[in-house]
Structure formats: structure tokens, C-alpha cells
Backbone bond lengths (Angstrom), bond angles and torsions (degrees), N, CA, C in turn:
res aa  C-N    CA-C-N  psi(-1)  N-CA   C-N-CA  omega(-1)  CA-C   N-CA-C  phi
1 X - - - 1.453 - - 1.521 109.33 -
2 X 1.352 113.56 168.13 1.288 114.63 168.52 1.337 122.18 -122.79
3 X 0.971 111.17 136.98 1.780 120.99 -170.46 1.652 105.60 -106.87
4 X 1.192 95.99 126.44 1.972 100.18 -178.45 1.583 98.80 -129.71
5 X 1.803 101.38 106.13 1.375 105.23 -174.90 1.036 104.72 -100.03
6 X 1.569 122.61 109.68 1.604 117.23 169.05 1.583 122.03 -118.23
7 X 1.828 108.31 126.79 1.177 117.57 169.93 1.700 120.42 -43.28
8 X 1.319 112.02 135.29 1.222 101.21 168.30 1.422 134.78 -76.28
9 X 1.772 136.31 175.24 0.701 105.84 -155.58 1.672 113.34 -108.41
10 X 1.366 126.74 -162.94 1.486 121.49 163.83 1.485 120.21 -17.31
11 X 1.693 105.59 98.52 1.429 108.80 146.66 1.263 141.13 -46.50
12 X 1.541 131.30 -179.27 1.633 97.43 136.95 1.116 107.25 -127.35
13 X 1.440 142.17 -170.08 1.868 140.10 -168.18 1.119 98.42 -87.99
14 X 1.235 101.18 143.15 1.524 121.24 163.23 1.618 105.30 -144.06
15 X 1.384 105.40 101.92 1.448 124.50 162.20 1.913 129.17 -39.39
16 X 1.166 116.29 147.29 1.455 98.32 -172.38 1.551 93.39 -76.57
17 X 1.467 100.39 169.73 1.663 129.90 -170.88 1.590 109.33 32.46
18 X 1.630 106.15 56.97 1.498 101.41 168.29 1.438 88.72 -136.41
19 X 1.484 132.01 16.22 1.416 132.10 157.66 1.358 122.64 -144.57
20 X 1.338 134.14 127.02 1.133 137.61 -159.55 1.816 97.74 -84.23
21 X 1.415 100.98 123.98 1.671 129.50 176.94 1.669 99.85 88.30
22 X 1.698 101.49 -125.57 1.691 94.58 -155.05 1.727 90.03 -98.90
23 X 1.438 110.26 161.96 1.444 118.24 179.87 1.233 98.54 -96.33
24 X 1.808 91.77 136.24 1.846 107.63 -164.47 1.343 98.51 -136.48
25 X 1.833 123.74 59.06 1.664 103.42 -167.20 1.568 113.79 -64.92
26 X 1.128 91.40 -165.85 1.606 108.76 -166.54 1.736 89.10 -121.97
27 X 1.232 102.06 170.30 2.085 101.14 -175.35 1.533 105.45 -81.96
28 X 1.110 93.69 167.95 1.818 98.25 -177.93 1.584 83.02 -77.62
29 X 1.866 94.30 -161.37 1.368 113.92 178.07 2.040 88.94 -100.15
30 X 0.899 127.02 -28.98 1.439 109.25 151.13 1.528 126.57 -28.18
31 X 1.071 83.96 -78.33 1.633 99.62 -176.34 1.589 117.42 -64.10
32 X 0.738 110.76 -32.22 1.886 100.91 160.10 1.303 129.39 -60.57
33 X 1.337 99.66 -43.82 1.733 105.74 151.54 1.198 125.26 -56.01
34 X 1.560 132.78 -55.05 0.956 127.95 127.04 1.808 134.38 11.04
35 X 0.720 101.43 -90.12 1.617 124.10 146.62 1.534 126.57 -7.95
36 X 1.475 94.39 -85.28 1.451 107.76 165.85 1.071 116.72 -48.88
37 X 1.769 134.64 -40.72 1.315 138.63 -150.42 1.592 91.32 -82.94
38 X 1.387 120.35 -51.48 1.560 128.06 -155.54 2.065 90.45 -81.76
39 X 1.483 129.36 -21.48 1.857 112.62 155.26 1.511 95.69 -59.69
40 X 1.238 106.50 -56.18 2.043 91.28 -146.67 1.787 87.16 -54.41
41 X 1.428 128.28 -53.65 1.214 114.96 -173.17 1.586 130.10 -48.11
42 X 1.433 116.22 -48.43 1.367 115.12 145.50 1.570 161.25 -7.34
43 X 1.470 79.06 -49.96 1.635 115.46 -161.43 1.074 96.02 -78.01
44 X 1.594 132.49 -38.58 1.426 142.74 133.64 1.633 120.64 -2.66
45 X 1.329 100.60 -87.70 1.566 117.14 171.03 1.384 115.68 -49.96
46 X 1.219 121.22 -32.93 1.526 119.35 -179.72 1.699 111.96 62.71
47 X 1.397 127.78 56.37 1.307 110.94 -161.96 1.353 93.86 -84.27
48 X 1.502 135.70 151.87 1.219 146.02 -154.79 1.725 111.60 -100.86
49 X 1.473 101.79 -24.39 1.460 126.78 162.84 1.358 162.86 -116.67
50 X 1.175 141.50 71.19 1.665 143.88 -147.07 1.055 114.16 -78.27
51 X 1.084 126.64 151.91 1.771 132.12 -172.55 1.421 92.69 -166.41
52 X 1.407 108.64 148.05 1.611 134.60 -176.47 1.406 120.61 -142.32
53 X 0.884 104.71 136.45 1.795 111.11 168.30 1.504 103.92 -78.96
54 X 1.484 115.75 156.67 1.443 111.55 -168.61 1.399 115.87 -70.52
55 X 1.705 121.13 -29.07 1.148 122.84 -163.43 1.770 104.34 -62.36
56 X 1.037 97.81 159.82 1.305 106.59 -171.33 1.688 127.34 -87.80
57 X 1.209 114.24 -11.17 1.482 132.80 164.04 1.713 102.17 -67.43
58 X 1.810 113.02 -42.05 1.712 107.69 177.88 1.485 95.84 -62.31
59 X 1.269 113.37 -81.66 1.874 130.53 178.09 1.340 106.00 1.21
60 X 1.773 105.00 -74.28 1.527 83.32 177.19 1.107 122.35 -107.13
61 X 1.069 121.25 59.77 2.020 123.12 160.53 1.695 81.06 -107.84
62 X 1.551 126.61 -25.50 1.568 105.25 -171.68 1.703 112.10 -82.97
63 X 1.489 102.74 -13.68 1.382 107.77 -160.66 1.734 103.74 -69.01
64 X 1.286 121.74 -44.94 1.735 120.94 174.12 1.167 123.59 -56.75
65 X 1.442 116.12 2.75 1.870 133.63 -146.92 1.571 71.35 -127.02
66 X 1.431 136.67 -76.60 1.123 126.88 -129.57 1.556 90.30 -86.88
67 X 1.148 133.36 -15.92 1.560 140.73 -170.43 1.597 89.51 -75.60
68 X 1.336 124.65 -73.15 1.382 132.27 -167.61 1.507 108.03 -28.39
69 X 1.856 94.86 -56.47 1.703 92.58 -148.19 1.866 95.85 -110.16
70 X 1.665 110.86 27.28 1.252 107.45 -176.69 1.581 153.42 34.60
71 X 1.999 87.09 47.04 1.497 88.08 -155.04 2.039 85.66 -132.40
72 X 0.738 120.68 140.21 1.595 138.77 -160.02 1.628 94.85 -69.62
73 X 0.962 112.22 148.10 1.530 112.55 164.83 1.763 118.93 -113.33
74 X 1.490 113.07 138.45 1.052 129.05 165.95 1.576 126.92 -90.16
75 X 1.439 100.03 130.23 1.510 103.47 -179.84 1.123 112.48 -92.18
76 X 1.357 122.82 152.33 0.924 129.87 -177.54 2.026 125.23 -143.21
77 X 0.965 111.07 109.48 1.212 110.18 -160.53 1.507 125.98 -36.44
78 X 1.823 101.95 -74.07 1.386 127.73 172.82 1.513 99.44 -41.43
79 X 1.168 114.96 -13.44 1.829 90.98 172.58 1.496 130.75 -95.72
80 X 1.112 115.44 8.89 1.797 141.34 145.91 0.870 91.57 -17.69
81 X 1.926 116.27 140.40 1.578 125.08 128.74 1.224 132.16 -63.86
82 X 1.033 109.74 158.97 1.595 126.35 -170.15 1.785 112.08 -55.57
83 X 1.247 86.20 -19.51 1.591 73.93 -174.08 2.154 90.84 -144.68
84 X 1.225 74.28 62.09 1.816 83.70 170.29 1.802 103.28 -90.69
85 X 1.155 123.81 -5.22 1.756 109.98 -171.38 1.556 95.21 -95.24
86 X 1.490 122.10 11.83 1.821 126.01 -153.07 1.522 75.50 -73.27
87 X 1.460 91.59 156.90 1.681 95.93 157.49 1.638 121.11 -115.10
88 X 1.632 89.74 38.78 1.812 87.85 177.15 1.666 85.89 -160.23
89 X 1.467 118.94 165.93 0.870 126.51 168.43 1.453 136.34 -125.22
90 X 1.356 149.20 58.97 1.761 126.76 -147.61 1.588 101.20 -119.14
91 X 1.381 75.15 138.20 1.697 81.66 -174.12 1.316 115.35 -62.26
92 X 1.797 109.94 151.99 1.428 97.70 -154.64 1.322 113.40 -98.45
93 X 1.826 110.68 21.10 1.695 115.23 161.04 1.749 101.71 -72.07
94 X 0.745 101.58 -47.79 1.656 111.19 173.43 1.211 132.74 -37.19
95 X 1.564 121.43 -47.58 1.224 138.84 171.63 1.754 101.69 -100.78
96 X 1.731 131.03 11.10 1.544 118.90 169.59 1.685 94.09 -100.94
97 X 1.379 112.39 -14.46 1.825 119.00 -165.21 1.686 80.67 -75.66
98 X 0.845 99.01 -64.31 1.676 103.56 -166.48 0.905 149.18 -98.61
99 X 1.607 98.50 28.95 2.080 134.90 166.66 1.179 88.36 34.05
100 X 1.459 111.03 72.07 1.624 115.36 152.33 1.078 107.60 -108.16
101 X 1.878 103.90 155.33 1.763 104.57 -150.68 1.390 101.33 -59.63
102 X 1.496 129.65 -37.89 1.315 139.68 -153.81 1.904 106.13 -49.62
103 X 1.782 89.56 -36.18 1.755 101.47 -169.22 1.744 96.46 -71.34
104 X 1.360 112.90 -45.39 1.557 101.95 175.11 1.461 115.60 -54.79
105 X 1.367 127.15 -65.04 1.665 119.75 175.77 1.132 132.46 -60.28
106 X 1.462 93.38 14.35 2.163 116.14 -179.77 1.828 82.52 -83.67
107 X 1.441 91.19 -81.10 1.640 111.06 -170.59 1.476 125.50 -24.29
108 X 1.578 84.96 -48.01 1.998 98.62 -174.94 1.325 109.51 -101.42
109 X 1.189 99.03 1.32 2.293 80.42 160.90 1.094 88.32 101.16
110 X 1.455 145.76 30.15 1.494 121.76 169.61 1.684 109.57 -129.86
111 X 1.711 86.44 91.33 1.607 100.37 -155.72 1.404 104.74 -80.09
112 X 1.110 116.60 -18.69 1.792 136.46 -162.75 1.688 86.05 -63.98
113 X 1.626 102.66 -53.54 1.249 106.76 -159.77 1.658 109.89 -54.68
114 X 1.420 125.76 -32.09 1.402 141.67 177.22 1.499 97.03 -76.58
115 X 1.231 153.81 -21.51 1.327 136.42 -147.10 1.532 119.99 78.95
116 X 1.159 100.89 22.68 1.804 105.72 173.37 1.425 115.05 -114.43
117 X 0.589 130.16 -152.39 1.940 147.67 174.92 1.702 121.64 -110.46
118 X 1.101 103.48 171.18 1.502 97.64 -178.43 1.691 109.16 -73.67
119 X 0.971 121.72 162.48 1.567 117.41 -164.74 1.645 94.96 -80.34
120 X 1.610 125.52 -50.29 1.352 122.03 -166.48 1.537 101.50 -71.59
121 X 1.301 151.81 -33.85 0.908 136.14 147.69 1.712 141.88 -43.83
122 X 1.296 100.93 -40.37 1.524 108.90 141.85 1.492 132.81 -52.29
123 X 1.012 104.59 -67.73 1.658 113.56 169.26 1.925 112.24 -55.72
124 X 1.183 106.41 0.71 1.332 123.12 165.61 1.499 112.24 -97.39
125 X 1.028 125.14 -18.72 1.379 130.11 -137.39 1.622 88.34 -119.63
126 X 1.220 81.94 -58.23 2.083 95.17 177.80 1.562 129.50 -75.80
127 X 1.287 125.21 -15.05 0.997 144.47 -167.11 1.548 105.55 -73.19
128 X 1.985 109.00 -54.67 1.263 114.80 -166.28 1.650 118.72 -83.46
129 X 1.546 104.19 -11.51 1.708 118.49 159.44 1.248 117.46 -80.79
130 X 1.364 117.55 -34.19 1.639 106.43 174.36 1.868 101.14 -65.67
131 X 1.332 109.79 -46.05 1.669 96.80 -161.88 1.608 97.78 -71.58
132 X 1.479 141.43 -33.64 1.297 125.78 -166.63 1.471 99.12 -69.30
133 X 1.622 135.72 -38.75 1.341 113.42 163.39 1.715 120.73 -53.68
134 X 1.153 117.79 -40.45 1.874 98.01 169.53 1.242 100.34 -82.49
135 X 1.296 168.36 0.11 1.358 143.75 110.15 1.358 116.48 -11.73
136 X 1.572 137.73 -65.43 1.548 161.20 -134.51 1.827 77.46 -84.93
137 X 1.023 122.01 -69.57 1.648 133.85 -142.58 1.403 125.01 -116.62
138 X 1.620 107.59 49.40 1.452 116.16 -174.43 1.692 110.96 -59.44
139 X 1.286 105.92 152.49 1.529 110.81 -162.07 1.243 128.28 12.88
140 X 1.357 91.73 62.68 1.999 114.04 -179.73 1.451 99.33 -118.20
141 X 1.239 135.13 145.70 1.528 140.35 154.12 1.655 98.46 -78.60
142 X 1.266 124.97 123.64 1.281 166.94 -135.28 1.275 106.97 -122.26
143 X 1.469 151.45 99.72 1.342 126.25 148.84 1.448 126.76 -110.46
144 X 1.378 111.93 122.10 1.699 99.80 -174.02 1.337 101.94 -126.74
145 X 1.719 90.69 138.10 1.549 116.81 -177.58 1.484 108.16 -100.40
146 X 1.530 107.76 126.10 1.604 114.89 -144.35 1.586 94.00 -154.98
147 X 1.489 99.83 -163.59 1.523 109.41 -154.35 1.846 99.19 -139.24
148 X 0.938 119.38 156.44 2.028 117.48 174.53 0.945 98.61 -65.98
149 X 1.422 141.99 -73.58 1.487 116.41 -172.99 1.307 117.92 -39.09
150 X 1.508 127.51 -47.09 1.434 110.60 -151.08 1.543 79.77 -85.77
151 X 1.493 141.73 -13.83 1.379 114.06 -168.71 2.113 107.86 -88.91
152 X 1.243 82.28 -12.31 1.754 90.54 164.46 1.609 124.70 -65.96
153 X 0.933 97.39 -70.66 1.514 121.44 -175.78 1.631 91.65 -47.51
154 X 1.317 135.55 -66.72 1.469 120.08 -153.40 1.593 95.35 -96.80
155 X 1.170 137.07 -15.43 1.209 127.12 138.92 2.065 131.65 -32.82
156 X 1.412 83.92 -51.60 1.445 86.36 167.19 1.471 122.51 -76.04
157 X 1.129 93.67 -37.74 1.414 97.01 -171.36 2.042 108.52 -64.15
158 X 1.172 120.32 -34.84 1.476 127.91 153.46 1.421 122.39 -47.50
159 X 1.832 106.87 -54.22 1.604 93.08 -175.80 2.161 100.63 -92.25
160 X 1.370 96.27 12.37 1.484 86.88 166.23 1.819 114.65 81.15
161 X 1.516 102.80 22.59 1.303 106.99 -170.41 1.456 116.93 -90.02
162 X 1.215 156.34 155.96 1.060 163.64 -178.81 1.481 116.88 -80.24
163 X 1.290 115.98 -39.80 1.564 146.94 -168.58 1.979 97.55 -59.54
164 X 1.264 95.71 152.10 1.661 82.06 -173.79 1.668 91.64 -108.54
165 X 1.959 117.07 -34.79 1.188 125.00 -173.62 1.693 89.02 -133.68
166 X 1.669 103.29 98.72 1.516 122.95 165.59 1.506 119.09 -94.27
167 X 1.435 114.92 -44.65 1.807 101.11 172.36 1.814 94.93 -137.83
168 X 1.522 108.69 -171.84 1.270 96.18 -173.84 1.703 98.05 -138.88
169 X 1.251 83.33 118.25 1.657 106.50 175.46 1.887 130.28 -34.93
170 X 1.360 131.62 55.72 0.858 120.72 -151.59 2.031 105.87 -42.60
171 X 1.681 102.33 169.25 1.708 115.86 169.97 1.428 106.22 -37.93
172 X 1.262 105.54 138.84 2.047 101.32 163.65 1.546 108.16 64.12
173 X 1.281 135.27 -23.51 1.500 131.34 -158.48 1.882 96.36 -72.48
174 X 1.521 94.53 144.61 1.520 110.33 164.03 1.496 121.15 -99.21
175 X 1.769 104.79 155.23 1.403 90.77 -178.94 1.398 86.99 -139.19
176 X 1.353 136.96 156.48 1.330 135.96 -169.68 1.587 125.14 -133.51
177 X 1.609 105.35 120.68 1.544 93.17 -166.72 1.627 101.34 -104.76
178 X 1.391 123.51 140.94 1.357 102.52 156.46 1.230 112.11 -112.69
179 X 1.349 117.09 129.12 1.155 125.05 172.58 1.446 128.57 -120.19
180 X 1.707 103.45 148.14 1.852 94.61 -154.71 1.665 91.27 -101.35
181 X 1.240 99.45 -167.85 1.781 126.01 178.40 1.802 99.40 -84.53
182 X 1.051 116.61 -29.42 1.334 116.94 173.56 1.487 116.91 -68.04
183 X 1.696 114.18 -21.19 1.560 103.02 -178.78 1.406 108.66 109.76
184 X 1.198 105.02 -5.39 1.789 116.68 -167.47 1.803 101.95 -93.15
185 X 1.424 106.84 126.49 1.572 107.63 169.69 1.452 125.70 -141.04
186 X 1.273 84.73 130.51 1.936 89.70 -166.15 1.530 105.43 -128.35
187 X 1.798 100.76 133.11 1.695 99.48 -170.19 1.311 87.07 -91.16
188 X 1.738 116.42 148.77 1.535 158.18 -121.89 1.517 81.88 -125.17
189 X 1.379 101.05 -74.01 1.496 110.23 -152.24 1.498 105.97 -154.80
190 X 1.330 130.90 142.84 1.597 142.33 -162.39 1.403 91.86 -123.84
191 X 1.769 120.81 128.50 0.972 127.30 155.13 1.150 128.12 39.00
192 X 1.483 102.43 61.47 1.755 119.04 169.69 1.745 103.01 -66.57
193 X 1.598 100.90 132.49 1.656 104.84 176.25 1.734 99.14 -127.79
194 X 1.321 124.19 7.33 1.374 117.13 -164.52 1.549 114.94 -71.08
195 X 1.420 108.16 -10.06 1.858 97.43 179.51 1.210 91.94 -107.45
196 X 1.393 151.02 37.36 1.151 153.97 90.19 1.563 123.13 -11.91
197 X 1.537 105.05 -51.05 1.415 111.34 -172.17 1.593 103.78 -133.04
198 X 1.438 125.19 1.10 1.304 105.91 169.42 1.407 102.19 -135.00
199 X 1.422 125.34 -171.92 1.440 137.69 153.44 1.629 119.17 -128.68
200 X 1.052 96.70 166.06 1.858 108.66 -164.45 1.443 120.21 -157.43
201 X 1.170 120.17 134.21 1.622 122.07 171.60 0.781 130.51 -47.52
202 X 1.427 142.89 128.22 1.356 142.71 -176.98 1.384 115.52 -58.69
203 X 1.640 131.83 117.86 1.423 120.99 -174.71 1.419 102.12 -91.83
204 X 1.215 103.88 166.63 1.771 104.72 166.23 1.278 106.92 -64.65
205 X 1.409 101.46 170.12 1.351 120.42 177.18 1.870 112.46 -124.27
206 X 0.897 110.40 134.92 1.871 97.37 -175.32 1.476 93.14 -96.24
207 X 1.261 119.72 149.63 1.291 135.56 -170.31 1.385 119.47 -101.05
């Protein structure tokens, strides 16, 4: 099957104690555009299946995807970020522009320090939900709407990396696993951003 893990897209900030419990933004007006660009790109691929993490920045980067190609989306818990209980949110171009400490204890694994978990426990956590969905959907095209951590962590854990945060997932970008019935998994492709900046015809799909 093939698995197409794509980050969602443009949040917008939400500062701590300007929302009561955990911060759950909604997308900018970036990121809806955003959005739209990565359905029409999609619509292409035809993935046969949608899946979402609950937060609502995944939800709706899946919602223009699931409108296009008319296929319902499933939530799915275990596909949370690491630090979904935070009670603030800023994107973390934001806090790398402006070497705030938060962006250093992003980098080096000190997720506690953000309101997340330890990364190897995560990457424990996330590892065994990404594979029971390619379990669920043998030779199905796969799309899951997800978060950088979780696309790190089981990323690494495929190419066998140690690193908890090795590259950084741009908005909307896909990354593609194929994985066989044998257990065997090999990433396709890292952080596709091209329907970002282009458009393309929808190819067939063989069934």
C-alpha cells in the first residue's frame, strides 16, 4: 500500500492564557489556501482513504481533500502531536526567526519543556498507529492528515534514525511510504511542496 503522510497546513498563533484548556487553532487565511492548493493536487492521486488527527489545523487541511474527492474522513486519535495538551500554540518558523528558547527545546528533544512528551516515548506511541492503519488498508492509497512530530518520529523510525526532529516538514507537504505485506518500508518521497507552486492534470488511477 501506499501511505501519503501530509502535514497540515498554516495555523494561526494562539498565545498562552488567551484560551481556556489546550490550544486548538483553526488555519490562517494562508493556510486555507494552502489547503485548497494541496485538494486540487490530490485529486490527482486519488487516495482512496482519509484519516485525521483530531486537532483541528489536521481536520481542516483534510476537509478540501475530502470535499474534492468525496470521501468522509476518519479521525483518528494516536495521530495527535506531541504537544497537543500545550495551552498555546506558535508556529515554530516563528519561534526559529527569533531563537526563542522554546525553538531550541523543540530541536533537542526537550518536549516536556514545550508541553509535549518525551520524543522516544512518542515515537513509541506513534509508530504502532501509523502501522495498524497500513495493516487496516492493504493495497489502498492511504492519506493521513498529521502533524511534524508525528511525521518525524515514524519517519525515523523507517529510515532507522535516532533523531526525534531530523528535517522539518514544510505546511501541506507530502511524504510517502510504501509499504509491503512483507513488513518492508521504504520512504518514496520527503516533503513534496510542488502544488504549492504549480498545478497539474489529474492522472488516472488503476484500480
Amino acid at each position: 500500500m501506499e501511505l501519503l503522510l501530509v502535514r497540515h497546513a498554516q495555523p494561526v498563533r494562539v498565545d498562552e492564557g488567551t484560551v481556556a484548556g489546550s490550544a486548538d487553532p483553526e488555519l490562517s487565511a494562508a493556510g486555507r489556501r494552502q489547503a485548497e492548493r494541496l485538494a486540487a493536487w490530490l485529486a490527482a492521486d486519488a487516495p482512496a482513504v482519509l484519516l485525521s488527527s483530531p486537532l483541528r489545523r489536521a481536520r481542516e487541511t483534510a476537509a478540501p481533500v475530502a470535499d474534492a474527492l468525496g470521501l468522509p474522513v476518519e479521525i483518528v486519535d494516536g495521530l495527535a502531536e506531541y504537544d497537543a495538551a500545550a495551552g498555546e500554540y506558535i508556529p515554530i518558523e516563528e519561534l526559529r526567526a527569533a531563537k526563542d528558547e522554546r525553538w531550541y527545546a523543540t530541536i533537542e528533544g526537550r518536549w516536556a519543556d514545550v508541553g509535549g512528551v518525551d520524543p522516544h516515548e512518542f515515537q513509541a506511541q506513534v509508530v504502532p498507529v501509523v502501522e495498524s492503519v497500513i495493516a487496516r488498508f492493504p493495497g489502498r492509497r492511504v492519506a493521513v492528515f498529521t502533524h511534524g512530530g508525528v511525521l518525524n518520529v515514524y519517519l525515523a523510525h523507517v529510515l532507522g534514525l535516532d533523531a526525534a526532529l531530523w528535517f522539518h516538514p514544510e505546511y501541506t507537504s507530502v511524504s510517502r511510504v510504501q509499504a509491503a505485506r512483507s513488513g518492508q518500508r521504504s520512504v518514496a518521497t520527503l516533503n513534496e511542496t510542488a502544488h504549492l507552486y504549480a498545478r497539474r492534470e489529474p492522472r488516472e488511477v488503476s484500480s
